[in-house]
N, C-alpha and C positions, 0 to 999 in steps of 0.2 A: 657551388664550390667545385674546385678541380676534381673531378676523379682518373684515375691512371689502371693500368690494368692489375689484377690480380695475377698474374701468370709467374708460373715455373720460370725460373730462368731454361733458357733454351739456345745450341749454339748451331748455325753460324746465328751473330747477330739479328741478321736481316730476315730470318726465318719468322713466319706468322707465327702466332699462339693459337692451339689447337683448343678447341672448348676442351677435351677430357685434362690438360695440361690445369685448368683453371683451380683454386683453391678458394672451398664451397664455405670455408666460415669468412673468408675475407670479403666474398662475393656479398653472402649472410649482413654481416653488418657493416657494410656500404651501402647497401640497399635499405638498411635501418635509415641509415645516418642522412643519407640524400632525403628521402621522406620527413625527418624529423625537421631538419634545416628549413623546409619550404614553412614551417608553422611559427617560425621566428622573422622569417623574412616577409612574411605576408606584410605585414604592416608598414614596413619601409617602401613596398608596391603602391598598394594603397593608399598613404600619406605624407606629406612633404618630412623633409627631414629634419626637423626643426620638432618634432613628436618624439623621433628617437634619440635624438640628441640629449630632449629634456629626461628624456624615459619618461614622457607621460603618455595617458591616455588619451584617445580620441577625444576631442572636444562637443559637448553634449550631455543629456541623460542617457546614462548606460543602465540597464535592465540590469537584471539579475544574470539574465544567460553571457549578457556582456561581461560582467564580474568574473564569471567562472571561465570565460573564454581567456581573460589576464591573465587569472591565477593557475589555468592548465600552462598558459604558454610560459609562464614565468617560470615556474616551478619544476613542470616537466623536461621542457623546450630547450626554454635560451639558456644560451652556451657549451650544453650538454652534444647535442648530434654536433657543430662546429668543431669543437673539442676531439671527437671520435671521428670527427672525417679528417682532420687532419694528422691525427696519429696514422693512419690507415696510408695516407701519401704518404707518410715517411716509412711504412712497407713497400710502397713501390717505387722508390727512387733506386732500391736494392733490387728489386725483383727483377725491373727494369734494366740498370747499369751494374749488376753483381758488384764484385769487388772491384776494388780501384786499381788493380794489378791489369784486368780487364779493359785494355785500351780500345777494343772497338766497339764494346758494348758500350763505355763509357761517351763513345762519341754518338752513338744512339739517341741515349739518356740527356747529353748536351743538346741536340739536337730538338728532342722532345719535346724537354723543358721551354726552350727557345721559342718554340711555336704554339705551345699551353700562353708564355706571355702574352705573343701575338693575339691569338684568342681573346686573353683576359683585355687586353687594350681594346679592341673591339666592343667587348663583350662590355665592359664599362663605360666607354665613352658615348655610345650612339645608344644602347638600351638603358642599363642600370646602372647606377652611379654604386650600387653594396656589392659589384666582382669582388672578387676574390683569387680568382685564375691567375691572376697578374702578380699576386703574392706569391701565391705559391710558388708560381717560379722561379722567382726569386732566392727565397726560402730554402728550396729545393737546391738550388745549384749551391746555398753553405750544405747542406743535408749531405750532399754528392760526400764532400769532400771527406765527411766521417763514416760514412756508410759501411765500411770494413772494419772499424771497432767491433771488439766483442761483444754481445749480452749484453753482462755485466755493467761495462763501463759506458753503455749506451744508456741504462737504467737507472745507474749512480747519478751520470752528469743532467740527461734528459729528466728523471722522475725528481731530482733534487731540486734543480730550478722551478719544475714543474711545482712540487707541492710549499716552495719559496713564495711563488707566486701567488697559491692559492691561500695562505696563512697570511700574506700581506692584503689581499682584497678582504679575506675577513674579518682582519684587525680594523683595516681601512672600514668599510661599510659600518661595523659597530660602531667606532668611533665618531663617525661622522652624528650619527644618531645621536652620541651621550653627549656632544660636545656642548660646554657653556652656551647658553642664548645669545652672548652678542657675538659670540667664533661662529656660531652656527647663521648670525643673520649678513654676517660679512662673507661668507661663504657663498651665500644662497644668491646672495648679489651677484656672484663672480659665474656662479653657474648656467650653459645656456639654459634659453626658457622657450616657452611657447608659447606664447604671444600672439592672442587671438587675431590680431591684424593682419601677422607676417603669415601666420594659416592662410588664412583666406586669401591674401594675394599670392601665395605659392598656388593654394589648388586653381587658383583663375589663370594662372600661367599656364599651369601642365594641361588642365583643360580645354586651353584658346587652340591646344594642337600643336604640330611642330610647324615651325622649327621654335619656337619658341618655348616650347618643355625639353626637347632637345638642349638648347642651348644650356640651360638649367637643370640639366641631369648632369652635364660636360661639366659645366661649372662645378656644385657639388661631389661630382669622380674627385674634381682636379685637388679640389680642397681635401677632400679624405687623401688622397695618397700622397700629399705635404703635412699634412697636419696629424693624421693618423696611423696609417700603413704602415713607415717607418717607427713606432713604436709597439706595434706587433711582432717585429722578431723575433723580441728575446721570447716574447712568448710561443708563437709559432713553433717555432727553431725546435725549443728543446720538447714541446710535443711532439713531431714529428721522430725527435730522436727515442725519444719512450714507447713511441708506437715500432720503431722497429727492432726495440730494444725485448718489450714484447713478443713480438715474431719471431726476431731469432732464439729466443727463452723456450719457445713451442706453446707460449700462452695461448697466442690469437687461436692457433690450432688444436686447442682441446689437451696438450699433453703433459700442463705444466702439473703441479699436486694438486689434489681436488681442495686441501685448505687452503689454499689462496683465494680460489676463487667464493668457497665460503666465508672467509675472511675479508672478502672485497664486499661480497652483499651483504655481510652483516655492519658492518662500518660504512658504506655507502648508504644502505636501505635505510639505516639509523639515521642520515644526513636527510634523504628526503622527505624522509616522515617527519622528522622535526622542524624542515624548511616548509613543508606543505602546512601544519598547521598552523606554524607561525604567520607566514604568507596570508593564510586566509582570514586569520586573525586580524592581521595588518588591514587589509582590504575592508574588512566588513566596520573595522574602525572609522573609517574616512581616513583623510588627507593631514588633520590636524591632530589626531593622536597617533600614539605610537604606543600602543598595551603592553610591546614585545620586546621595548626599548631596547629596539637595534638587533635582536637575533633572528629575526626575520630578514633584514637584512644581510646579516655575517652570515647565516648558512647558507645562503645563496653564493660565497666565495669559492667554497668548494665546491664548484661544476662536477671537476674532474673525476672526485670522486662518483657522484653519479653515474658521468660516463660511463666509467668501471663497473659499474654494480649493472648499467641494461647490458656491457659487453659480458658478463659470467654468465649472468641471466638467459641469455642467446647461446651461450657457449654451451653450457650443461642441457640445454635442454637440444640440441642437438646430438650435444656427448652421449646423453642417455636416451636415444634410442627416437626421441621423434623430431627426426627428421621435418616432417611433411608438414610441422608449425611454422620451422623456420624456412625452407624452401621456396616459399611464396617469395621473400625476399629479394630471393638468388638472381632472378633477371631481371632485378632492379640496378643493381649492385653492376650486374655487369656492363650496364647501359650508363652509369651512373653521369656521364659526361655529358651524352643526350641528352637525358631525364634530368640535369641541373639543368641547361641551358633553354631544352623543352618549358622548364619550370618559367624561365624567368617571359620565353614569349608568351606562356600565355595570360601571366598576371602581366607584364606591357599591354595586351591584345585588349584585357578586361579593365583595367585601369585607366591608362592617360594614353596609348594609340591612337590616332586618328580614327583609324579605319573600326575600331572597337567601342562598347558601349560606354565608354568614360564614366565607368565609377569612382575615377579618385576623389578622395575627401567625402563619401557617404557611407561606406562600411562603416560599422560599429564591430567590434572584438566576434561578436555573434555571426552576424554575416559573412565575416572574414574567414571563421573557420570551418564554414560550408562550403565557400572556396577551395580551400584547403584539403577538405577533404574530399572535393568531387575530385581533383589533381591525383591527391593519390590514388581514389579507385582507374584513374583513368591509367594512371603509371603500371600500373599491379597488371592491368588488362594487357593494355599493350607491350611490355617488354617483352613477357613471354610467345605473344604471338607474334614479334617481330624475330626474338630468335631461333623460333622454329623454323622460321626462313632461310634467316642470315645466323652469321658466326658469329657477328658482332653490331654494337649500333652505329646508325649511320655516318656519326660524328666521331666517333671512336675510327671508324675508316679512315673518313678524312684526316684525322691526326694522325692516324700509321701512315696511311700514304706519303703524308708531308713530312712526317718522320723519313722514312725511307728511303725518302726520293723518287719513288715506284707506284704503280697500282699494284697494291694485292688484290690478292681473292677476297670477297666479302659473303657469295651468297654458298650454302653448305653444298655439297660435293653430293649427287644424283644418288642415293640408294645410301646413304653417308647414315649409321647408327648414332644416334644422339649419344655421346658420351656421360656417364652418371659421376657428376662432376664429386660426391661425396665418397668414389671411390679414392680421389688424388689423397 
């Protein structure tokens, strides 16, 4: 997923962002959020897309730790960090282009965006067919245009749709469950599937190496962003507008009233305790019952609220006093553009790469998430030791620069004091 920088607005334009300039909760859960996304994404890595289409499981006997590897990603996972990293870009479409009064920041911001696309077309057509850079930008340039709204009415319009949305998927997902047997088998008709053949000749494709999993990654980009993409805006959109509707409230940054954010984990933490057990319920039933008829299902609508409940969660435990839980995060967060794009070469490199060991189509849920989790220790290591170096990561360079028109400076200035970013 795209990440943008965290920074102070700063004038002129074209001036770098100094790390002490950086804001340490935005930093904080970006660094969540990128981490989180790679455990949603593994599986679209690992296996042809025609799995998540159907949202089924790997085809096989799944173990027990495979079970639990579903029901962490399901429950925890998906849609949840997605959700919270794209509220977070709609923090910096503003941080980035301030107000819309602001013409040459604005042209920055235009500029940026332009080449985030760039990115995302790359980024999807010759590696991974699940970019998402290429929306955002998108996205981003309707965001531009409201960015100088108040709070308020970034809150009303963005948080109104937003929880529109979420009360329509879990009307939707219940529903689907209660529905009459022959609604429900004329349905199931219409729904893709997965289709042990079409498995097996996708993983033979990706397999055989390029160009011909190439050509089949292109293929699938092209069909997600006619058939798909364009019906994530409305949703995107008014995320992004809650996330900065948020920020300018003083949420993100710890100063909104402390009952809200108790208010958010006690009606969030309520959604996923009740979705976690229903889920597991679901799960341990098999395929052909449903014990939970359908609430296992519907509480899975409300992501967002989740969202919310690990952002207070992070918030307050920063708010009050430790720091040094949430900090490990921080040069995650601020690498984040890196560390997604790092993410996706090296589930490519391990998966269906030439030059790497082609695992696609052999992980099971279990395996995948030892992947997953060597990634993050590997992210947690090296962010911070890369920006005890540098200012910034390396692909985050490259996007100022081509922003800019310019090279900046990237590596920290000789005898340069690390700024304590929790001071901003």
């Amino acid at each position: 997923m795209a990440a943008a920088d965290s920074t102070l607005p700063l004038k002129p334009a074209q001036a770098p962002i100094a790390p002490k300039d950086r804001i340490f909760n935005l930093d904080m859960l970006r660094g969540w959020a990128i981490l989180g996304i790679l455990a949603v994404n593994a599986i679209s890595f690992a296996w042809p897309v025609q799995l998540t289409m159907a949202e089924a499981p790997p085809p096989g006997d799944l173990s027990y730790f495979d079970t639990v590897g579903l029901w962490v990603t399901d429950v925890f996972f998906a849609d949840k960090f997605r959700t919270l990293f794209t509220m977070l870009f709609g923090v910096s479409v503003f941080l980035v282009g301030g107000e819309r009064s602001d013409r040459e920041r604005g042209k920055v911001l235009w500029r940026r965006l332009i080449w985030l696309g760039v990115f995302g077309l790359i980024h999807g057509m010759v590696f991974w067919y699940g970019d998402i850079l290429f929306h955002y930008a998108y996205c981003g340039m309707l965001v531009m245009l409201v960015r100088s709204w108040k709070a308020s009415r970034l809150l009303w319009v963005g948080g109104s749709i937003t929880v529109l949305w979420g009360v329509v998927a879990t009307l939707g997902y219940w529903g689907m469950s209660n529905m009459p047997p022959e609604m429900a088998e004329q349905m199931k008709a219409n729904m893709p599937t997965a289709d042990p053949a079409s498995i097996a000749a996708a993983i033979d494709l990706y397999r055989s190496g390029w160009p011909a999993g190439l050509m089949e990654n292109l293929k699938t980009w092209a069909t997600f962003q006619l058939m798909a993409s364009p019906f994530l805006i409305p949703i995107s959109v008014p995320l992004m507008m809650l996330g900065l509707g948020l920020f300018k409230s003083g949420w993100f940054s710890g100063r909104a009233p402390l009952w809200t954010y108790l208010l958010v984990i006690l009606v969030g933490g309520a959604n996923l305790a009740l979705f976690a057990l229903w889920r597991w319920q679901d799960l341990m039933a098999g395929e052909a019952v449903d014990p939970t008829r359908g609430l296992a299902a519907g509480a899975g609508g409300m992501a967002f609220l989740i969202t919310l409940f690990y952002a207070s969660v992070l918030i307050l435990i920063t708010k009050f006093g430790l720091r040094m839980l949430t900090a490990v995060l921080v040069p995650v967060g601020r690498m984040a553009f890196t560390n997604y794009l790092t993410q996706t070469l090296i589930m490519v490199t391990l998966y269906y790469a030439p030059w790497g060991p082609m695992w696609f189509g052999t992980h099971h849920p279990a395996e995948m998430w030892m992947v997953v989790v060597a990634v993050w220790v590997a992210q947690l290591i090296w962010s911070p030791l890369w920006l005890s170096v540098f200012q910034m990561g390396p692909l985050e360079w490259v996007w100022r620069c081509l922003t800019y028109g310019r090279l900046v400076p990237i590596r920290k200035a000789v005898g340069a004091v690390r700024a304590d970013p929790v001071s901003v």
